[in-house]
C-alpha positions as CSV (number, residue, x, y, z in Angstrom):
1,X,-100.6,141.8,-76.1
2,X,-101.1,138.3,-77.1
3,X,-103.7,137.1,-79.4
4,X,-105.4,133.8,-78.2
5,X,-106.1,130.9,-80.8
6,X,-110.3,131.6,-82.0
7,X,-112.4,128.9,-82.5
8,X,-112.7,128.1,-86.2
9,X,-116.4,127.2,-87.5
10,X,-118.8,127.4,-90.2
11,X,-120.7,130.2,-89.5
12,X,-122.7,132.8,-91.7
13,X,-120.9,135.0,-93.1
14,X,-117.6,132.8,-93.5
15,X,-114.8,133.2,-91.2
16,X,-111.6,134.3,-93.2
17,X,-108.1,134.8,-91.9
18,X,-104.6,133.4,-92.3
19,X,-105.7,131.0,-89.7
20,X,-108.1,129.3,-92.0
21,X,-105.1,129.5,-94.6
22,X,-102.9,127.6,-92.5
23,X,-105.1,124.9,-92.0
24,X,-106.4,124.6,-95.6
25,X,-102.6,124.0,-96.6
26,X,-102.2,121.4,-94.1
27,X,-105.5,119.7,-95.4
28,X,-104.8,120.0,-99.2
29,X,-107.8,122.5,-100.0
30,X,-107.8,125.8,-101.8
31,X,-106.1,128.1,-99.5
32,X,-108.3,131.2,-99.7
33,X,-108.5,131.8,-96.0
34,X,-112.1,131.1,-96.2
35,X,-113.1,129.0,-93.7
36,X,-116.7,127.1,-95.8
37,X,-118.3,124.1,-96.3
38,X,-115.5,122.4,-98.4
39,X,-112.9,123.3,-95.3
40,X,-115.3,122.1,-93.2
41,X,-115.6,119.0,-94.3
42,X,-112.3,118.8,-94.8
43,X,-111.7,119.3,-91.0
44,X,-114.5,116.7,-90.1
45,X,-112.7,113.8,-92.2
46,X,-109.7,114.9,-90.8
47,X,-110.9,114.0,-87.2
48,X,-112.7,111.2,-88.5
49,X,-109.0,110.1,-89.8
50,X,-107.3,110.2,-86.5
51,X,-110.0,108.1,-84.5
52,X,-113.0,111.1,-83.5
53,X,-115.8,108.8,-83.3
54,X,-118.1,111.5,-83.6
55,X,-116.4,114.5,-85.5
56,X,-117.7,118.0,-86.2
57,X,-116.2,120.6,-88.5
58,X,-115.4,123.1,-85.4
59,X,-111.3,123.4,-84.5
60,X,-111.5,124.7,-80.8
61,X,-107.6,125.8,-80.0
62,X,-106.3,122.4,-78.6
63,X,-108.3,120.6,-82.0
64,X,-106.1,123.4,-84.3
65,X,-103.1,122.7,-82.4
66,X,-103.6,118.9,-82.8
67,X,-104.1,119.5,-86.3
68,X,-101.1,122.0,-87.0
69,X,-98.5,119.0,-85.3
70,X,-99.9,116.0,-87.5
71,X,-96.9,114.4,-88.4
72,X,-98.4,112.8,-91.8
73,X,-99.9,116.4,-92.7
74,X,-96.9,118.2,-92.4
75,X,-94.8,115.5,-94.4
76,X,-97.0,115.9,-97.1
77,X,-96.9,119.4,-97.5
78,X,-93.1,119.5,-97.3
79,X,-92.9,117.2,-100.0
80,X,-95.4,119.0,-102.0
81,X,-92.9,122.0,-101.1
82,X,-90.0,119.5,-102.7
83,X,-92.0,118.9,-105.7
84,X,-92.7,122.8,-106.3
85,X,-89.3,123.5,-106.1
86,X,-88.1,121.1,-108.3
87,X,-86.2,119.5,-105.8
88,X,-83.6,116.6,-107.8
89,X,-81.3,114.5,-108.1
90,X,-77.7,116.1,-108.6
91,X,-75.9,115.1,-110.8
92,X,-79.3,113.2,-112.5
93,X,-79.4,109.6,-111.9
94,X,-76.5,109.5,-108.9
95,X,-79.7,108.5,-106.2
96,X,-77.9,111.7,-104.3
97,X,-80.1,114.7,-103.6
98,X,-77.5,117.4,-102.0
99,X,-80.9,119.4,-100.6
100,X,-81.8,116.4,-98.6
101,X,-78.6,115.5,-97.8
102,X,-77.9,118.6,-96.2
103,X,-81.6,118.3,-94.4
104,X,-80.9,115.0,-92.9
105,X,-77.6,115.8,-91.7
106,X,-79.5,118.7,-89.5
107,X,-82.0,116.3,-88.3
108,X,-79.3,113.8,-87.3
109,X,-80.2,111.2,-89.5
110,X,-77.6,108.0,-89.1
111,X,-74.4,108.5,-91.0
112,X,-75.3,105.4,-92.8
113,X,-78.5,106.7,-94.3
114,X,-77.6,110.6,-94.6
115,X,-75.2,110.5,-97.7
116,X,-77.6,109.1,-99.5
117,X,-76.5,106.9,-103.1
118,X,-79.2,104.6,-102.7
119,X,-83.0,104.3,-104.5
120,X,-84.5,107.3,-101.8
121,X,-88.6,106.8,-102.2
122,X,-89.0,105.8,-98.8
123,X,-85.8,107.7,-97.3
124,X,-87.8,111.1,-98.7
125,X,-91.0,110.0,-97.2
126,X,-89.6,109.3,-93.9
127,X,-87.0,112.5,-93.8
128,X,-90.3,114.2,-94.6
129,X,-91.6,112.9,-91.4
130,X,-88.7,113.5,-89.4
131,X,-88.8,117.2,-90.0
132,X,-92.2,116.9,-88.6
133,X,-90.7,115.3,-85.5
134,X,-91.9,112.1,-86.3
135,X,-91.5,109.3,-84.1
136,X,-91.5,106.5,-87.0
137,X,-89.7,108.4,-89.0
138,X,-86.7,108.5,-86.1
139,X,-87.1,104.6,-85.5
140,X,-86.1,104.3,-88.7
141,X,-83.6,107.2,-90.0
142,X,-82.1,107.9,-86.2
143,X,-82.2,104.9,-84.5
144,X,-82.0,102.1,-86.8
145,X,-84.9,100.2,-85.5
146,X,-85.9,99.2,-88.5
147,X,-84.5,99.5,-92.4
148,X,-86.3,102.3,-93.7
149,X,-84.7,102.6,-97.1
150,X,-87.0,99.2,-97.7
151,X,-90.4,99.3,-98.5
152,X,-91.1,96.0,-97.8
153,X,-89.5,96.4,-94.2
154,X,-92.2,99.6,-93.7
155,X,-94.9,97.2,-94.5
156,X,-94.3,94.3,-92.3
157,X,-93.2,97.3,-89.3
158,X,-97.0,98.3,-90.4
159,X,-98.8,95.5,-90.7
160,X,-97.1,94.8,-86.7
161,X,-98.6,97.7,-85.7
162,X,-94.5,98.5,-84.7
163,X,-92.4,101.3,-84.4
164,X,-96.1,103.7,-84.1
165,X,-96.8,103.0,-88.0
166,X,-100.2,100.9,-88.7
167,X,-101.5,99.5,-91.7
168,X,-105.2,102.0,-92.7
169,X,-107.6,100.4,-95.3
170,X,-108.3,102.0,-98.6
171,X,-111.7,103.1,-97.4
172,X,-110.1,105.4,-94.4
173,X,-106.9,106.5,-96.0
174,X,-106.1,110.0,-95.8
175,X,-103.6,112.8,-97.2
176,X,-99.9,112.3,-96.0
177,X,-100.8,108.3,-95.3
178,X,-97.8,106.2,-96.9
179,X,-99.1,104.3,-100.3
180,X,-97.3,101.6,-100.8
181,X,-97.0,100.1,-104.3
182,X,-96.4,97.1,-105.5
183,X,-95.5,96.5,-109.5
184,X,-95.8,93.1,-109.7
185,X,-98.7,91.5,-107.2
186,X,-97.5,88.2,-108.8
187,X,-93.7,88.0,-108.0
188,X,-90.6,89.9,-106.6
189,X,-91.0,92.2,-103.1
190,X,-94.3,92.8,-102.1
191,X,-94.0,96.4,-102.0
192,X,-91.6,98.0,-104.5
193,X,-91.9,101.9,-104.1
194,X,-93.6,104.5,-102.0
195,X,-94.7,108.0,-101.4
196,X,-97.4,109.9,-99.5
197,X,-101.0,110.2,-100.1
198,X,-102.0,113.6,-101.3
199,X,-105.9,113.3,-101.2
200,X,-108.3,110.2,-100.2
201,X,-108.5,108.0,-103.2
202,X,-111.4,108.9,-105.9
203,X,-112.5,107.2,-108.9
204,X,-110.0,104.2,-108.6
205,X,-107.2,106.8,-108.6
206,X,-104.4,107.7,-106.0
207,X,-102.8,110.9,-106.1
208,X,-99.3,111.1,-104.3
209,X,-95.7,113.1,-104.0
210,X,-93.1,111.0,-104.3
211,X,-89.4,110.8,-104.0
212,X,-87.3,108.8,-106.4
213,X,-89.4,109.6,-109.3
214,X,-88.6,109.6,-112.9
215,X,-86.3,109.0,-115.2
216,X,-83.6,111.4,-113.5
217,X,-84.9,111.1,-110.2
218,X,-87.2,113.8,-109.0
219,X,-89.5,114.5,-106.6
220,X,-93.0,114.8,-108.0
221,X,-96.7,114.4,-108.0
222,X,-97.7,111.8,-109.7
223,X,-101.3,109.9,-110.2
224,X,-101.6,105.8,-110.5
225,X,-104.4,103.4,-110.6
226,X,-105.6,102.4,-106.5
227,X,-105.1,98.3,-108.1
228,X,-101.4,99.2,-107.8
229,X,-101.7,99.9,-104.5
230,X,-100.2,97.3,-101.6
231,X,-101.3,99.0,-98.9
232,X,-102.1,102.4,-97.2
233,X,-100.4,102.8,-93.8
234,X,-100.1,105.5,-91.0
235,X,-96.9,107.4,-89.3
236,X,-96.9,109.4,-86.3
């Protein structure tokens, strides 16, 4: 017999379940399959994020389901998964990674982009995506629409509100939003490396995944200072 998707709310006593797990590792909280205040909350931003004008902390079935197939959610987590696993560079400092080569060969990435031998910030960011099936992400890696090995070309696609990415301000930008850096506000490319937003920014402080990071090229978490921040945009 099937079991049907429950309703998910903050009730007393707590609801608890792998459920609740599942969505507190999409969302970036403590995954103790507790469904609380902090999980609520979480769950309200969320929905605040994606446009609710008016969002609770309840997930009905068809708000859990929306939730499980968010495209920036699910990038983020997989590269979390990357940085956990030490995923690298091999041999260090060759801008190859054989585990996402072999990844974006499976998802049918163009050949020009899938070999990889190139700086691969955005590439990972975006191959994240793409095993999320998402639509930006195979603009870019699939069909070519636009370069998306070049930060500055994500930025401009954003700021055109093209290929279904969008630029978010500071103030609204959530986990698994691209963070765009720039290194030099006063010179060069305006945006000179990226990676995905693991928490809303606090305290003047972003906290991100990245690809391409390091001396030896890994992929890591890693914490800057918001002022180096270009700008935030949104995937889907």
């Amino acid at each position: 017999m099937d079991v049907q998707p429950r309703t998910i709310r903050l009730v007393s006593p707590f609801m608890q379940g792998p459920d609740v797990a599942e969505v507190q590792r999409l969302l970036g909280v403590d995954a103790d399959g507790v469904f609380g205040p902090i999980t609520a909350g979480a769950v309200a931003s969320w929905k605040r994020s994606r446009g609710d004008e008016e969002p609770t902390s309840e997930l009905a079935p068809p708000d859990r389901e929306r939730l499980l197939d968010d495209v920036p959610l699910r990038a983020v987590q997989l590269m979390e998964h990357w940085a956990a696993s030490d995923v690298a560079e091999e041999p260090p400092r060759s801008n190859r990674v054989p585990m996402l080569v072999a990844l974006a060969k499976r998802l049918a990435v163009a050949p020009a982009y899938s070999g990889m031998g190139y700086p691969w910030c955005a590439f990972a960011a975006l191959l994240a995506a793409l095993a999320a099936d998402g639509e930006s992400a195979a603009s870019g890696l699939r069909s070519r629409r636009f370069n998306p090995l070049y930060t500055p070309a994500i930025l401009s696609a954003a700021k055109d509100n093209e290929f279904g990415l969008s630029v978010v301000h500071a103030g609204t930008a959530f986990r698994g939003d691209l963070v765009l850096f720039d290194w030099n506000f006063a010179g060069g490319d305006p945006v000179d490396h990226v990676g995905r937003l693991r928490a809303a920014p606090t305290n003047g402080r972003v906290h991100t995944v990245d690809g391409n990071s390091g001396a030896t090229g890994l992929v890591q978490l890693r914490e800057r200072a918001l002022q180096s921040v270009r700008a935030f945009a949104r995937d889907s």
